[in-house]
py3Dmol code that shows the C-alpha trace and the ligand (Angstrom):
import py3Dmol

protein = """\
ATOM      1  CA  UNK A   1     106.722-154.610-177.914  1.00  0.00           C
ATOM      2  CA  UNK A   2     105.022-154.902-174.804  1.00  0.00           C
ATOM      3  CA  UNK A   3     103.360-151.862-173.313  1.00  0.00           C
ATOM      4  CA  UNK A   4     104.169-151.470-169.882  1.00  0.00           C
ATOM      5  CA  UNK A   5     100.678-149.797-169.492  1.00  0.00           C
ATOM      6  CA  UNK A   6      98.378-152.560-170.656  1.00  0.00           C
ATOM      7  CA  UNK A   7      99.555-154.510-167.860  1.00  0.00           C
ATOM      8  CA  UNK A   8      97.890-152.606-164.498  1.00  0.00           C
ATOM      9  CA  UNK A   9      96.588-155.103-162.649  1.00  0.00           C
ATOM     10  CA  UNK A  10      99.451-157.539-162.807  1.00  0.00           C
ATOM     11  CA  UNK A  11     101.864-157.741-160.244  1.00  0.00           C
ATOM     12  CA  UNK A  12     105.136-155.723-160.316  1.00  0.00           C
ATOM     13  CA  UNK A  13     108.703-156.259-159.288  1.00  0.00           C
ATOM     14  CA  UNK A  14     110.853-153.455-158.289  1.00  0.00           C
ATOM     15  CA  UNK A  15     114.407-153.555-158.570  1.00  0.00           C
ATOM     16  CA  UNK A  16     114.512-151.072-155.357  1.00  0.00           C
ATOM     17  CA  UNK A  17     117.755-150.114-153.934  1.00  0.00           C
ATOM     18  CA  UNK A  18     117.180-148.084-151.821  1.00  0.00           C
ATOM     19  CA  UNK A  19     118.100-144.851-153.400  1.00  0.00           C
ATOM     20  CA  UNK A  20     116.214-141.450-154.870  1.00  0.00           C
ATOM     21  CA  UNK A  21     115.668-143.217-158.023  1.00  0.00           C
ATOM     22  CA  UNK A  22     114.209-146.528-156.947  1.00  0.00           C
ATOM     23  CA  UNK A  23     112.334-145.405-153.994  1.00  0.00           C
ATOM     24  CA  UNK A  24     110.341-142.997-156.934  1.00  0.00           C
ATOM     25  CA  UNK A  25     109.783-146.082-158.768  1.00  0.00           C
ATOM     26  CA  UNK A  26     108.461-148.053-155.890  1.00  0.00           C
ATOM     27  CA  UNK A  27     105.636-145.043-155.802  1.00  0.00           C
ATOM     28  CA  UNK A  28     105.049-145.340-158.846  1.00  0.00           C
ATOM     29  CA  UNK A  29     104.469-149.194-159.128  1.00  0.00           C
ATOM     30  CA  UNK A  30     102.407-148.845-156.183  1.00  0.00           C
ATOM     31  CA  UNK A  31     100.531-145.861-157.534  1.00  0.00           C
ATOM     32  CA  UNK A  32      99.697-148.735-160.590  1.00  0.00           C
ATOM     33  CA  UNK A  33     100.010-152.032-159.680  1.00  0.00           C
ATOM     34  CA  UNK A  34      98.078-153.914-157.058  1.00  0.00           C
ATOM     35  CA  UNK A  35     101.066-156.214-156.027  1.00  0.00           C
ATOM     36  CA  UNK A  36     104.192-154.995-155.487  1.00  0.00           C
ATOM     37  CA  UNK A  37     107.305-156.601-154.936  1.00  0.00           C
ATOM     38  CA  UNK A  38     110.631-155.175-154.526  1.00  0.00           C
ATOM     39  CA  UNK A  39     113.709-157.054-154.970  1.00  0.00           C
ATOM     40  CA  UNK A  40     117.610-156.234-153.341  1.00  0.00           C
ATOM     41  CA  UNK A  41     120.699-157.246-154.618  1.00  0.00           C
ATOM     42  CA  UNK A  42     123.794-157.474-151.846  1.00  0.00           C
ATOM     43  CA  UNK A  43     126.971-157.723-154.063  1.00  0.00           C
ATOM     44  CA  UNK A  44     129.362-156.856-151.409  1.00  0.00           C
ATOM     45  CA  UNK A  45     128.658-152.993-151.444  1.00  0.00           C
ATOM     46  CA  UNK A  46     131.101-151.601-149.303  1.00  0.00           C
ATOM     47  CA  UNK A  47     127.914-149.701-147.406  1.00  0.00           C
ATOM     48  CA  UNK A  48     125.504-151.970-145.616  1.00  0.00           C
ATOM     49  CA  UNK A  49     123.643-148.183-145.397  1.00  0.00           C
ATOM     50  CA  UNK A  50     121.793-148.748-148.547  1.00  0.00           C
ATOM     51  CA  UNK A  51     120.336-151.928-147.674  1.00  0.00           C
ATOM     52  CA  UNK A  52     119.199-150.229-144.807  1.00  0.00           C
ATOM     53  CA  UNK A  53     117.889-147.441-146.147  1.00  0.00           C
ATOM     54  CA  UNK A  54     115.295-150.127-148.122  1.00  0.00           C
ATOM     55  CA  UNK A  55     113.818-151.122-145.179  1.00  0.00           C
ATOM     56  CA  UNK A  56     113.455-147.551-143.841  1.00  0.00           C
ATOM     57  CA  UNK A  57     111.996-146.632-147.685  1.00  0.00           C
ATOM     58  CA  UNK A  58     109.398-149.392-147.717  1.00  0.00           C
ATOM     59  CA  UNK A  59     108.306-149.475-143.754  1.00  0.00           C
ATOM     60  CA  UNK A  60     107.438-145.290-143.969  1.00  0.00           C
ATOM     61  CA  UNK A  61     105.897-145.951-147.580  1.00  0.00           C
ATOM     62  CA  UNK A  62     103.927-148.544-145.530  1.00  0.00           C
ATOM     63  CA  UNK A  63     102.785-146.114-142.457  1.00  0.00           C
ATOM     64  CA  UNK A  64     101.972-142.828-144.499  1.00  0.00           C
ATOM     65  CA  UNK A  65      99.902-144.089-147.589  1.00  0.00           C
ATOM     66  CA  UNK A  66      97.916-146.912-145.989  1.00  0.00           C
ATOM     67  CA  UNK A  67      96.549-147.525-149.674  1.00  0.00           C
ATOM     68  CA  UNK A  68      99.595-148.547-151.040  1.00  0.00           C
ATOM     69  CA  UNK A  69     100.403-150.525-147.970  1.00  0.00           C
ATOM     70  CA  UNK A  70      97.335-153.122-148.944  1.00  0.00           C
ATOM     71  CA  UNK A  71      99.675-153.332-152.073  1.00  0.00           C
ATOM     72  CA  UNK A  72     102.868-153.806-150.967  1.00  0.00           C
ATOM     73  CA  UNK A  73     104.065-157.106-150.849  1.00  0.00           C
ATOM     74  CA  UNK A  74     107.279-158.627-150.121  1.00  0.00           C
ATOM     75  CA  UNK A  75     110.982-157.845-150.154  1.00  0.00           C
ATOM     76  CA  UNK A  76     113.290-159.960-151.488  1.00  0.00           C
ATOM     77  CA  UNK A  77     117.057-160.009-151.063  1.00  0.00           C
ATOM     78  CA  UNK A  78     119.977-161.403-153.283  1.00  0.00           C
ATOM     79  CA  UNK A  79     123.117-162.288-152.455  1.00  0.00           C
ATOM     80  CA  UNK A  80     125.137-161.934-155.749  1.00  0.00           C
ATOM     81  CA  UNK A  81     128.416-161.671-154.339  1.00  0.00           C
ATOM     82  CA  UNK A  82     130.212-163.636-156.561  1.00  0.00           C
ATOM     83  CA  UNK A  83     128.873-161.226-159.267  1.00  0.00           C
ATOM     84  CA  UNK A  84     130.448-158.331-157.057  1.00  0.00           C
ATOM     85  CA  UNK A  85     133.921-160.121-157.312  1.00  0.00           C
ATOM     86  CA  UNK A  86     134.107-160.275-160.713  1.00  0.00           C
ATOM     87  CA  UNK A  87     133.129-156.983-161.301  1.00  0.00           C
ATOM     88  CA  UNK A  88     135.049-155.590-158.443  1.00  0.00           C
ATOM     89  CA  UNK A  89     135.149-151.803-159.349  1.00  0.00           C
ATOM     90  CA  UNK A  90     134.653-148.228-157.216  1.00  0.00           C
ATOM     91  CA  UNK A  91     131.739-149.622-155.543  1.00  0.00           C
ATOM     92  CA  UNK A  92     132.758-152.978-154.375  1.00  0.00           C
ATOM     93  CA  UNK A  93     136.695-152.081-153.346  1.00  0.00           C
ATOM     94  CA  UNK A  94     138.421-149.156-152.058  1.00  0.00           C
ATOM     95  CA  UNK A  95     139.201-147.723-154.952  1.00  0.00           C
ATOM     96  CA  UNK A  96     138.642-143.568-156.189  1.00  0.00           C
ATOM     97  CA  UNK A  97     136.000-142.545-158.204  1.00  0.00           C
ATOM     98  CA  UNK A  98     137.633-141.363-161.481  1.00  0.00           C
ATOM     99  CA  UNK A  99     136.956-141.088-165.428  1.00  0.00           C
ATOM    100  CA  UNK A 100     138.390-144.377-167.184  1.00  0.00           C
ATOM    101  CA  UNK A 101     139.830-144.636-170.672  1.00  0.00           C
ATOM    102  CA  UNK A 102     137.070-145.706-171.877  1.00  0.00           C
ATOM    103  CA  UNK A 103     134.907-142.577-170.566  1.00  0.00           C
ATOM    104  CA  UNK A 104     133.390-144.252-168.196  1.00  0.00           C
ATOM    105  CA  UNK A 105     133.118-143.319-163.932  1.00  0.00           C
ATOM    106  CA  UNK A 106     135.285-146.186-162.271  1.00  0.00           C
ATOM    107  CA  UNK A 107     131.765-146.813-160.273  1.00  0.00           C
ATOM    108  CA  UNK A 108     130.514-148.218-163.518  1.00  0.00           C
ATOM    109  CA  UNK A 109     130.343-151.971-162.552  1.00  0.00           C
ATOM    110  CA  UNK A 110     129.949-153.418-166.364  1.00  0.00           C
ATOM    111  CA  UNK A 111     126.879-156.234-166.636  1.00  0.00           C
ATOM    112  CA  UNK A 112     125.426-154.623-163.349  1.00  0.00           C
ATOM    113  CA  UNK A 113     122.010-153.939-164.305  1.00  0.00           C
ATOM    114  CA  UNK A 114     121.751-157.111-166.880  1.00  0.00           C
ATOM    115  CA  UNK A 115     122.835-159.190-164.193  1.00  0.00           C
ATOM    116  CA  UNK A 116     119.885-157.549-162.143  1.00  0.00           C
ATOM    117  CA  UNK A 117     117.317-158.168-164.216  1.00  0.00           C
ATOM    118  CA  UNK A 118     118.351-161.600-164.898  1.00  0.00           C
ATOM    119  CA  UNK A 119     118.001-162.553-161.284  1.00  0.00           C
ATOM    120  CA  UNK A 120     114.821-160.082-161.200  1.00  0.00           C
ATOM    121  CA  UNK A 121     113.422-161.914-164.079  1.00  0.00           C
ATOM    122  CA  UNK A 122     113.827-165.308-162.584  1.00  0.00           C
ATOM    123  CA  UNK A 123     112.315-164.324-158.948  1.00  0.00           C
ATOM    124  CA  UNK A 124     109.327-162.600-160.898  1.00  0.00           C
ATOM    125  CA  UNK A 125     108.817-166.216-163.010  1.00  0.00           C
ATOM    126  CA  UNK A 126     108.491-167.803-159.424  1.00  0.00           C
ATOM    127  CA  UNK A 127     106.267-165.100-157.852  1.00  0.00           C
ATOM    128  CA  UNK A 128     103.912-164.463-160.838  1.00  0.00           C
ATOM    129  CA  UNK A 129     105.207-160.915-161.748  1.00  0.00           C
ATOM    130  CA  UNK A 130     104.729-159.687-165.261  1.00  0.00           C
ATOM    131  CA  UNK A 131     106.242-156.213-164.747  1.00  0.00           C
ATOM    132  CA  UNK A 132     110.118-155.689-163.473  1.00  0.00           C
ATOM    133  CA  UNK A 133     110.529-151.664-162.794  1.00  0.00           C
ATOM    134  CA  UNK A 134     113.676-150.196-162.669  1.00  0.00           C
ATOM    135  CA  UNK A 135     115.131-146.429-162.236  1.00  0.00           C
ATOM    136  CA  UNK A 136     117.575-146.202-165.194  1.00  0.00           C
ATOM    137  CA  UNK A 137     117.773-142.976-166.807  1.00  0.00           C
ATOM    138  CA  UNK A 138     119.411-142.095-169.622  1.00  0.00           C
ATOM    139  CA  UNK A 139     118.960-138.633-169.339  1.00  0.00           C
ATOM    140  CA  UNK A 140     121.122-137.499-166.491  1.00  0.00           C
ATOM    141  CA  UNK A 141     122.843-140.950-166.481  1.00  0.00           C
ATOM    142  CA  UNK A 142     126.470-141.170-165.506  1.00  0.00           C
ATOM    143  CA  UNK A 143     127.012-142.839-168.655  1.00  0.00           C
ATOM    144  CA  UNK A 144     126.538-146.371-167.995  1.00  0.00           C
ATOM    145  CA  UNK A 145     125.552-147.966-171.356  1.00  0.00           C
ATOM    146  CA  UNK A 146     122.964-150.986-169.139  1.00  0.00           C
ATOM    147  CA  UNK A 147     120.996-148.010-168.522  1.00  0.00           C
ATOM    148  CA  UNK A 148     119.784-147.149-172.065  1.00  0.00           C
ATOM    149  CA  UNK A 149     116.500-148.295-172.896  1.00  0.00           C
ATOM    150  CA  UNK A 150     117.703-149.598-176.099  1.00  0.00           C
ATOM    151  CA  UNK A 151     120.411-151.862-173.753  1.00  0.00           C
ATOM    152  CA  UNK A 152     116.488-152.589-172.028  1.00  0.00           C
ATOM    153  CA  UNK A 153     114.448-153.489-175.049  1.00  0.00           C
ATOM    154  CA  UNK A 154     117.150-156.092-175.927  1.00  0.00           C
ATOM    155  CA  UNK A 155     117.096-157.244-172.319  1.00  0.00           C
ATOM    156  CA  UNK A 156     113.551-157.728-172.410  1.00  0.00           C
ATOM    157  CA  UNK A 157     113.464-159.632-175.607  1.00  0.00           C
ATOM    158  CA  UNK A 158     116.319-161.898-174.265  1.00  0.00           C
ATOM    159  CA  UNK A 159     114.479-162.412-171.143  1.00  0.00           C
ATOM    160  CA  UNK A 160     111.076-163.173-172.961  1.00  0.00           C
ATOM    161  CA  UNK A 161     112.505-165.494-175.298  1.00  0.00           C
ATOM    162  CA  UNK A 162     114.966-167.233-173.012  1.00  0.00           C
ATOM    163  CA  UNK A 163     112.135-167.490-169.989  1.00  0.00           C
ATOM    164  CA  UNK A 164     108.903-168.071-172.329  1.00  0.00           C
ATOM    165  CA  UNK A 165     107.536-165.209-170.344  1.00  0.00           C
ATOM    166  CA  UNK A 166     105.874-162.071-171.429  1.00  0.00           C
ATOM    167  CA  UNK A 167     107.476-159.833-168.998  1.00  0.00           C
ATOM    168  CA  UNK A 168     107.461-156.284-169.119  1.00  0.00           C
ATOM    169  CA  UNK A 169     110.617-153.997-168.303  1.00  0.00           C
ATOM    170  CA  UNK A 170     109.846-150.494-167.053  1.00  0.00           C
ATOM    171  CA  UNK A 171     111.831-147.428-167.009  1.00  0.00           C
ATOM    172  CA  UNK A 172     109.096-144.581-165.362  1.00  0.00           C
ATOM    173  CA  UNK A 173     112.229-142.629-164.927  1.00  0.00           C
ATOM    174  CA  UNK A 174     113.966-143.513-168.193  1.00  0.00           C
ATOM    175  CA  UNK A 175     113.287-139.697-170.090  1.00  0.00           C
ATOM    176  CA  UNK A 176     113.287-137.891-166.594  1.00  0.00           C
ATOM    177  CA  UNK A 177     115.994-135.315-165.324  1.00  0.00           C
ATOM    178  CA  UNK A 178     116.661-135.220-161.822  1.00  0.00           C
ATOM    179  CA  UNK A 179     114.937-132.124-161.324  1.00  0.00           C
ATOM    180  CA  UNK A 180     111.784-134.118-162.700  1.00  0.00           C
ATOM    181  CA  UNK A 181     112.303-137.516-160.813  1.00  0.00           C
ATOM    182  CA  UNK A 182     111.303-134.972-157.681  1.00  0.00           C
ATOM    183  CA  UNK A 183     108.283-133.859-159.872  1.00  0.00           C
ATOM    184  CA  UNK A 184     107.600-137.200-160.190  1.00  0.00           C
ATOM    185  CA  UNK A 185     107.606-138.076-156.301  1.00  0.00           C
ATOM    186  CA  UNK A 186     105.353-134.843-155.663  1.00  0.00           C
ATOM    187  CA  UNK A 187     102.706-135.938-158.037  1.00  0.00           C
ATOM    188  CA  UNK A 188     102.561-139.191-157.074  1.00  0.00           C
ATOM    189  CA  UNK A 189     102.440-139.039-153.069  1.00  0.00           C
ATOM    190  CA  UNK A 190     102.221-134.841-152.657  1.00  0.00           C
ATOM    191  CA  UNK A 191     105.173-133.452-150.123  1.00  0.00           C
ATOM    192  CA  UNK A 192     104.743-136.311-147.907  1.00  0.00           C
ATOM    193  CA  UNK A 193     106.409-138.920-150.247  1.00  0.00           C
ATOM    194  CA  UNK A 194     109.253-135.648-150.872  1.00  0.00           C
ATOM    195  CA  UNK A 195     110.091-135.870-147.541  1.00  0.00           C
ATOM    196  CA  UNK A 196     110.148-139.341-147.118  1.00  0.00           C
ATOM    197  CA  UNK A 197     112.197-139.763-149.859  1.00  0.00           C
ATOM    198  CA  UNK A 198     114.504-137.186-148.561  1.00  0.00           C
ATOM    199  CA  UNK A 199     114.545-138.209-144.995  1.00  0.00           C
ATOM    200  CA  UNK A 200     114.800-142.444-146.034  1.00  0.00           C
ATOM    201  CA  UNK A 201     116.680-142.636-149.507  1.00  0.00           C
ATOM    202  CA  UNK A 202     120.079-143.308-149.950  1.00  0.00           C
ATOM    203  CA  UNK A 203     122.554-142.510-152.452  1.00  0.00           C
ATOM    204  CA  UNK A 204     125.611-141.203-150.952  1.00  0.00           C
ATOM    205  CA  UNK A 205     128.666-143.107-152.597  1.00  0.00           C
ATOM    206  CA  UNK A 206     131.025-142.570-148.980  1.00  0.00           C
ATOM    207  CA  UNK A 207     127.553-143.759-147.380  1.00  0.00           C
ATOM    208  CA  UNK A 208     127.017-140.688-145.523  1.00  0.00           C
ATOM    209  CA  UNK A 209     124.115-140.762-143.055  1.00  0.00           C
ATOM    210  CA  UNK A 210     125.571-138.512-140.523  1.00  0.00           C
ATOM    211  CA  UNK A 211     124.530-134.921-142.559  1.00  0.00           C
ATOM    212  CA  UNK A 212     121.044-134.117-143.730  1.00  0.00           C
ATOM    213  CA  UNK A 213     120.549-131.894-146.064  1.00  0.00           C
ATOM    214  CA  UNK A 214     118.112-130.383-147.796  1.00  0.00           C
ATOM    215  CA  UNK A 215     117.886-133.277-150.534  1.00  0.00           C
ATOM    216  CA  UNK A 216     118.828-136.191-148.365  1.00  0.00           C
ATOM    217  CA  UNK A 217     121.616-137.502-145.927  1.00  0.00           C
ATOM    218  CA  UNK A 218     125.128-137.365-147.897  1.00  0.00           C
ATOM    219  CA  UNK A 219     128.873-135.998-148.076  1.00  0.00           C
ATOM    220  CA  UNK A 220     127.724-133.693-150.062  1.00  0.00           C
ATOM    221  CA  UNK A 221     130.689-133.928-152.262  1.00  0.00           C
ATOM    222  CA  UNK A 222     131.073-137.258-154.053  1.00  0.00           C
ATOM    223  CA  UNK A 223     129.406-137.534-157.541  1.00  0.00           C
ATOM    224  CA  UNK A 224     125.947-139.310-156.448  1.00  0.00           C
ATOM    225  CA  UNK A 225     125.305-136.253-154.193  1.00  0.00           C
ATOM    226  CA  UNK A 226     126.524-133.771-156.210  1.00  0.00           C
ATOM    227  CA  UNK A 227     123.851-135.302-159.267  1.00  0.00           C
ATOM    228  CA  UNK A 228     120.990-135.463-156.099  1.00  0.00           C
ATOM    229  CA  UNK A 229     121.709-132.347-154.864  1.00  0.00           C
ATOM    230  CA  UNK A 230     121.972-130.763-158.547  1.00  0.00           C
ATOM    231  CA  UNK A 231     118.312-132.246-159.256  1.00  0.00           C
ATOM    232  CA  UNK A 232     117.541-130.955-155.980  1.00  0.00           C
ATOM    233  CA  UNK A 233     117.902-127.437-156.527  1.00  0.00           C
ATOM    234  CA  UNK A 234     116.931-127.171-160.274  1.00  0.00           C
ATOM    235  CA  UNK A 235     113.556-128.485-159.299  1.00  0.00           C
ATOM    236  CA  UNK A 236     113.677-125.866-156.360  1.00  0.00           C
ATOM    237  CA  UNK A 237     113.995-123.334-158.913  1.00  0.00           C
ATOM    238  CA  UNK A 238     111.232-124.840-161.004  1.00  0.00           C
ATOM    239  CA  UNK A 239     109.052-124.066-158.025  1.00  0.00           C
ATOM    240  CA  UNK A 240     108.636-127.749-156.978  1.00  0.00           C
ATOM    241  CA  UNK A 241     106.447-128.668-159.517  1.00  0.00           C
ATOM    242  CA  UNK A 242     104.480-132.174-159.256  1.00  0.00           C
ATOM    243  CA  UNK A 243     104.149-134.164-162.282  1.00  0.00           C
ATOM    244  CA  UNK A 244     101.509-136.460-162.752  1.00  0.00           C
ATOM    245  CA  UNK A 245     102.774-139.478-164.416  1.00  0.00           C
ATOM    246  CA  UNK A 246     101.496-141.218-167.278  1.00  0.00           C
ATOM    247  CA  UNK A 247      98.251-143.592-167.014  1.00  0.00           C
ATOM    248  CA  UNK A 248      97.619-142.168-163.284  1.00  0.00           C
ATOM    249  CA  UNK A 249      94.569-142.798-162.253  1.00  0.00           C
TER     250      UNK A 249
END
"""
ligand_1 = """\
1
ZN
Zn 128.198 -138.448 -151.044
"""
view = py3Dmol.view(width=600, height=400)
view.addModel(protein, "pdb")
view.setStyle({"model": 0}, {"cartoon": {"style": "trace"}})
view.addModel(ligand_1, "xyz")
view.setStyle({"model": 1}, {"stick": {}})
view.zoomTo()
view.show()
């Protein structure tokens, strides 16, 4: 398999959202890579907020760690509507946020993250990007089967073989809890890239910007924030630990 790690200096592509998870691994690609990319996907989302929030993510990464601004390179956005439509689901029509039959949240849009890194895959071919980061997890994960890394490996085989390529999908945030993805922003950019990340992040299903709280801008009460502001305050009551991640320099 290929080793995420041998592969530094070439350039990376970040599926980047906009959100708590994505925004970490945009610090962490630039913390490793020296071109950084960062790819959107607009699938009718019924909040415009979170492709705002990208732009807000990427312009105060750019102003506060004038290092990683020499790295970052440009953002890309996808229109995959037509993917939206046939995946309509809690996300992409008015519908509530509720358990399915098959155990699954009714926000689970199925093919969602394949379909990503199909697109991602492609753009990366054109732009001469080995690495595509994204911020599954499978540890505090909603229980969306695209984000296992086994769901990954096979991706990245299929991708490899179908594209002749030799890229490399990675997952910093794959193992992580929430409470750790907040380690993870400390020791990469210190308090700065904490509050950033608090103050520019968006994961708010209702697309909430009008509260701030102390983990970010949400209602406070739908299941995204409840998970952010869960991680929140277990890593409060870790002491706000920093962890350094793996291969940092
Ligand atoms: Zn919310």
């Amino acid at each position: 398999m290929i080793d995420p790690n041998t592969q530094r200096g070439a350039g990376a592509l970040v599926l980047f959202s906009g959100g708590q998870d994505s925004s970490v691994c945009l610090a962490w690609a630039l913390a490793r890579h020296e071109r950084v990319e960062t790819v959107g996907f607009d699938y009718g989302q019924r909040h415009a907020v979170e492709l705002e929030a990208r732009l807000g993510v990427r312009a105060r990464l750019a102003a506060e760690f004038p290092a990683w601004a020499a790295r970052l390179g440009e953002d890309h956005v996808l229109d995959i509507s037509s993917f939206g439509a046939v995946a309509a689901s809690a996300l992409t029509a008015d519908r509530a946020i509720e358990m399915t039959e098959k155990g699954l949240p009714s926000t689970f849009v199925p093919g969602r993250n394949l379909a990503f890194f199909v697109y991602a895959a492609a753009l990366a071919d054109r732009r001469g990007l080995k690495a595509l980061v994204g911020g599954m997890c499978e540890t505090d994960f909603s229980g969306y089967p695209d984000c296992r890394r086994d769901t990954l490996d096979a991706m990245q085989s299929a991708l490899n073989l179908g594209m002749a390529q030799d890229f490399a999908i990675a997952t910093p945030l794959m193992r992580l809890t929430k409470a750790d993805t907040w380690s993870l922003a400390k020791g990469l950019g210190g308090e700065a890239l904490v509050r950033l990340i608090v103050e520019e992040s968006h994961t708010c299903y209702l697309g909430d910007r009008t509260t701030l709280r102390p983990w970010g801008y949400g209602c406070g009460t739908c299941p995204a924030c409840e998970l952010r502001g869960r991680g929140w305050e277990a890593w409060v009551a870790q002491g706000r630990p920093a962890l350094r991640p793996e291969g940092a320099p």
